[in-house]
C-alpha angles and dihedrals in degrees: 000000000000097000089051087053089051093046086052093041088057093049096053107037093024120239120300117230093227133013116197108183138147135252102259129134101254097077111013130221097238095048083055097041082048093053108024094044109116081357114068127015096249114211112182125186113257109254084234093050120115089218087065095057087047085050091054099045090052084049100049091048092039086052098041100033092045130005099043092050088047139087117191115202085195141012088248088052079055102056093044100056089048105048075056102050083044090053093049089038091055107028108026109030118084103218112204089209088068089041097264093320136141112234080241093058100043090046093055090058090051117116116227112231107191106205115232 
């Protein structure tokens, strides 16, 4: 199932040299730890973190606002609505959570801290 998409996935786009992702049910952390181990260096966001509440906040809207209203005739029919709902979701929608921003606006206002 989930190990196989990751082996053609691979193929296709090549192996990354690190994979930071979070715990949520779409891909789960056994089916990575299966596949990346020995393979990827596999980062995943601490359950504690405030970057995973923000991850599955981003998942629940992007599932609910967008996947579950939506039928794709095709894969490319996929990728196209939602480059588009990403791009509405990103550029055009205000977000009380970021004070009315958009998350192109607030990230513009972001300050870069390289680690040492």
């Amino acid at each position: 199932g989930r190990i196989n998409i990751l082996e053609r996935l691979a193929l296709i786009h090549g192996i990354p040299n690190k994979w930071r992702k979070d715990y949520g049910p779409e891909l789960t952390r056994w089916a990575l730890g299966q596949w990346g181990t020995g393979i990827v260096d596999l980062a995943f966001v601490p359950l504690e973190s405030v970057q995973e509440g923000y991850v599955e906040s981003f998942d629940s809207r992007r599932r609910d606002e967008f996947l579950n209203i939506n039928i794709f005739l095709t894969f490319l029919h996929a990728c196209v609505e939602l480059t588009d709902w990403r791009c509405e979701y990103n550029h055009m929608r205000r977000h009380s959570s970021l004070g009315y921003k958009t998350p192109t606006e607030c990230a513009g206002t972001c300050i870069c801290i390289k680690p040492d």
